[in-house]
N, C-alpha and C positions, 0 to 999 in steps of 0.2 A: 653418785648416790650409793651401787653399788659396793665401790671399793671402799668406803666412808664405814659404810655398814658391815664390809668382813673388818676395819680397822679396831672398829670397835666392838665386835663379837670377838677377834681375838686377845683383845686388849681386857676383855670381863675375863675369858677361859684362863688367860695367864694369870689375872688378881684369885683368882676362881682356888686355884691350885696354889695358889701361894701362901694361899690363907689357911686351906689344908695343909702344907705344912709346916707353917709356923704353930698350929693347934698341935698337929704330932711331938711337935720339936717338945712344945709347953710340957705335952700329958709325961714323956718321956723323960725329963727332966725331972718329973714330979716323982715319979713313982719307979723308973728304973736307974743302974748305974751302968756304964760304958760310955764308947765314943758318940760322938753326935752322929758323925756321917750315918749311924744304923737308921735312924729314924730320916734320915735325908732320903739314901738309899731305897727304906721302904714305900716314903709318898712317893718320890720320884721316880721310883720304877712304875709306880700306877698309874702317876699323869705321862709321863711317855708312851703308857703302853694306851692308856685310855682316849690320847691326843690320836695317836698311829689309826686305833680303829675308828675315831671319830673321822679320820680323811678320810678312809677307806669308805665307811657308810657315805658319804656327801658325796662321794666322787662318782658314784654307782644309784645314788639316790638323786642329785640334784636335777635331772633330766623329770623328775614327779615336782620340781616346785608346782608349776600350773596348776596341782589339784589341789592346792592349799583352799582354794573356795571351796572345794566338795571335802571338807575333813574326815570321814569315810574312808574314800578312797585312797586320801594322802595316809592314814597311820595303816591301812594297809600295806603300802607300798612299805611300810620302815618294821613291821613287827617281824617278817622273818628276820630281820637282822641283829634283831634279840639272840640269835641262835649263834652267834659270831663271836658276839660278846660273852657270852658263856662258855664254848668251846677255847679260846683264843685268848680270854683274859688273865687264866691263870699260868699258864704254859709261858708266856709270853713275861709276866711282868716276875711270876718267882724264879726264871732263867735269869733276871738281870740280878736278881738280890743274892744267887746261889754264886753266879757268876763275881757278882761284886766282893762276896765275903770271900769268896775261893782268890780272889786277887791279894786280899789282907790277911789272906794263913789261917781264918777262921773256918767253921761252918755253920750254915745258915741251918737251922731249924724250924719244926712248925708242925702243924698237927699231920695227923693222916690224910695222904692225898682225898681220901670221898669226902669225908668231913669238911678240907678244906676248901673244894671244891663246890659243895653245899652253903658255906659260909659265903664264899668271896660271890659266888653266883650271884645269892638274895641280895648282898650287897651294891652288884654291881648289873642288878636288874631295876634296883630303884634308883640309882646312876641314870641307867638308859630310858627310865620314864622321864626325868626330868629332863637329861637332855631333847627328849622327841618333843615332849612339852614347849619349853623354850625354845625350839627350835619353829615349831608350830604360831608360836607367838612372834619371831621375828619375823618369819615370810607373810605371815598375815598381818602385819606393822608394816611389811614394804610392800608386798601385792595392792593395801588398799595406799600408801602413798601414792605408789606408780597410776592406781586408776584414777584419783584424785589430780595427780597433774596431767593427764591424761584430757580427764575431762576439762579442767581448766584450758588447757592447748584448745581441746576443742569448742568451745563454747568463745574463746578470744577470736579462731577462726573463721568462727559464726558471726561473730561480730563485727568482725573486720567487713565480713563479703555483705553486710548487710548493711552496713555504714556505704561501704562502696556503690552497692547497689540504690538506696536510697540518695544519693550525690549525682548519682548517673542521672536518676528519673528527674534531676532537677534541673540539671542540665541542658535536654529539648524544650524546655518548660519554659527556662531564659531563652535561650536561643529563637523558640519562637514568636516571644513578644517582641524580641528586637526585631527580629526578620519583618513584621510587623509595622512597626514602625519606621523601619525603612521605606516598608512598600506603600505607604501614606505618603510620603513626599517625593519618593524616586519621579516621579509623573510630573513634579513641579520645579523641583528646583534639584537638577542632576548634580552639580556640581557638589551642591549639600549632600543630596544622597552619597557620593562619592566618598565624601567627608565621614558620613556618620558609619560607611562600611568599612574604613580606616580603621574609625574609634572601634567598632565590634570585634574587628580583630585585635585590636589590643587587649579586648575584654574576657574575652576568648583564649586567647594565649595567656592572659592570669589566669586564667579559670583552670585552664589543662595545668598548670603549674601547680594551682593551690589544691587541687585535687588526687594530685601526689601525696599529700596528708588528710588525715582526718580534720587536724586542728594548725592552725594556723597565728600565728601573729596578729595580734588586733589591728597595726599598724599596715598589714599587707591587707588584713578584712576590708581596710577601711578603705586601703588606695583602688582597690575590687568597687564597691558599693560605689566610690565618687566616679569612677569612669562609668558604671553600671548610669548612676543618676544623668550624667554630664549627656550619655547618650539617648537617654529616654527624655531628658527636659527641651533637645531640638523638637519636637513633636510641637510642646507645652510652652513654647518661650514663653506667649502675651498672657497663660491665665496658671504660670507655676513659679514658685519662689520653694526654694531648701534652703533652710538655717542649719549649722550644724554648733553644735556647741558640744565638743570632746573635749575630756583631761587628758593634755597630753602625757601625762605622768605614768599613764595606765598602757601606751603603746606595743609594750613588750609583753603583756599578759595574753595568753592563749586560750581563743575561742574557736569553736565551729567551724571548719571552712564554710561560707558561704550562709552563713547563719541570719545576717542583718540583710542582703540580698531579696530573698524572700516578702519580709516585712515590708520593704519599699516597692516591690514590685505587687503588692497585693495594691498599695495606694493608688498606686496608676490602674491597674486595671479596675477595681470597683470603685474608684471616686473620681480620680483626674479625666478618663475617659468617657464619665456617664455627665460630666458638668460643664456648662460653657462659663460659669463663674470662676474667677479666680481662685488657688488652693495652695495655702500654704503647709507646709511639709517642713516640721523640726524632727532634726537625730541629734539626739543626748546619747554621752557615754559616760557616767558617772560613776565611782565606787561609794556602797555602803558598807562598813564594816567589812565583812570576809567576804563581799560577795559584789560581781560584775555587772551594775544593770546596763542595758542596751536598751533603747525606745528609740521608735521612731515612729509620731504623732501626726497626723492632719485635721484642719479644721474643717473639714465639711462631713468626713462621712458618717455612713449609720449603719451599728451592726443590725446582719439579720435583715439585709434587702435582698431583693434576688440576686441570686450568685450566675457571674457569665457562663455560662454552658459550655463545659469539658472540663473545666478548670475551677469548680470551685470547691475550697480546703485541699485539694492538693500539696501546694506548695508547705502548706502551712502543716499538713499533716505529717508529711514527711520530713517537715525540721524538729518537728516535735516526735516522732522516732527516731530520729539524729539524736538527740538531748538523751533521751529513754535509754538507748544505747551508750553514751557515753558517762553520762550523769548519774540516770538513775531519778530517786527524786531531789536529789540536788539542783535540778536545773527545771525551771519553770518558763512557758511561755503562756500569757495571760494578753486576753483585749479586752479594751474595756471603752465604754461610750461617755464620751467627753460634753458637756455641756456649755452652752446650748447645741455645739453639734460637734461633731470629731469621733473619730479612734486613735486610739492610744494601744500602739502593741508593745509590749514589756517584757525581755527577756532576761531574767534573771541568773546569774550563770556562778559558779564557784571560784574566786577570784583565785589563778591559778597563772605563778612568775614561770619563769621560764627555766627549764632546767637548769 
């Protein structure tokens, strides 16, 4: 960014000057007769001498960029050097013109040094306002870029450790319903428990996997969700049924890690574990236009019944800070009460291919 930005500060200073002397060349063609190099000579002894003290200033100066936010302090740092430019600009640039014409057998002329130095001064003091000007104008165009990506870095940071964070908390959340469900049947049939502690580490090891990103592969969401189900439905053989009805066309679109997880785990603990009736359990994955819906539906529950104690809207709040975080209002998570009886939770997401 830096070096972008001397590129093209040097690349204006050089059209800057060139344009001055091509205006010289014009007036001088106009109104005097001699060789061209006089009026080459005259601008180009000015921008060499005016380029020399402009490094100088910057070289001795750039250590005050940082006060560019206190503008005050910053033109203080640059007005003594007004005094540089006055002393140094005429010595300097009419040595090169006396020197140039003393090489072509002429001599240079020009008014009385006080005079001239009166002239070239005022001239070459409203020179040095404009360059402090402009100069004050580029560090304050890159100071407020710098804290602008600055802030952006930080605020991505923010977001990352809190996406992380809200993943983690979801984590013992699963963990302990399965642990749960284990310890329901470990006392009846070991061998099964045996089995479904297999499948949790399988569940477990995607889980630590998928959790290496924010967002994931629908197709990896999905093989997550079907071990997640396949483990909680041993509990539920005689009174659960899952339909799943996905477009596989949709596979490769990235969602949420862990985003449809939730939803189904909400169904087992506030419907499938408070019923001895059977409950059936569909997950849709359909596209609308531009955007990714996810449901996952059962026929018995009701919003708004007592919620189990430690656990209720957790899961659900924190996927819905997951979305907030990545989405924005782009991404919507909505329940809604199915008739004669169900919930239907509906995550609406930004249909979004893979890079």
């Amino acid at each position: 960014m830096r070096r972008r930005l001397r590129i093209v500060t040097g690349v204006a200073w050089v059209l800057f000057w060139a344009l001055m002397i091509v205006t010289a060349v014009q007036d001088f063609l106009r109104n005097d007769e001699g060789p061209l190099w006089h009026p080459l000579l005259w601008e180009g002894s000015s921008a060499v001498t005016a380029t020399i003290l402009l490094m100088v200033q910057r070289r001795f100066t750039r250590r005050h960029d940082h006060l560019v936010a206190q503008p005050l302090k910053w033109f203080a740092r640059q007005l003594p050097w007004a005094l540089l430019y006055w002393i140094c600009f005429v010595p300097i640039a009419f040595a090169m013109r006396h020197a140039g014409y003393a090489l072509a057998g002429e001599t240079y002329s020009h008014t009385p040094w006080p005079r001239l130095f009166l002239y070239e001064d005022i001239k070459i003091t409203v020179f040095y306002a404009v360059f402090v000007l402009i100069t004050f104008g580029i560090l304050s165009w890159q100071a407020m870029h710098t804290e602008r990506l600055r802030a952006e870095q930080t605020a991505t940071m923010l977001r990352t450790a809190q996406l992380a964070q809200l993943t983690q908390q979801m984590q013992p959340h699963f963990l302990f319903n399965a642990l749960n469900t284990i310890a329901a049947v470990m006392h009846e049939d070991v061998d099964r428990a045996d089995a479904l502690l297999v499948r949790l580490a399988d569940v477990l090891r995607a889980t630590l996997t998928a959790t290496a990103t924010q967002q994931v592969p629908l197709a990896a969401e999905l093989r997550l969700l079907h071990a997640y189900a396949d483990l909680m439905a041993e509990r539920f053989t005689d009174r659960l049924t899952i339909a799943w009805d996905v477009d596989e066309t949709l596979s490769a679109c990235v969602v949420p890690v862990m985003c449809l997880q939730p939803l189904l785990e909400n169904v087992f603990r506030h419907t499938v574990e408070r019923r001895r009736e059977p409950v059936h359990v569909d997950i849709a994955v359909r596209r609308d236009g531009e955007r990714l819906l996810l449901a996952v539906a059962d026929d018995a529950g009701r919003l708004g019944g007592a919620p189990v104690a430690g656990t209720a809207g957790i899961a659900l709040a924190n996927l819905r800070a997951r979305l907030q975080a990545l989405h924005g209002d782009a991404a919507t998570l909505t329940l809604a009460q199915l008739e004669p009886a169900g919930v239907r939770a509906l995550l609406a997401l930004p249909l979004q291919e893979p890079a």
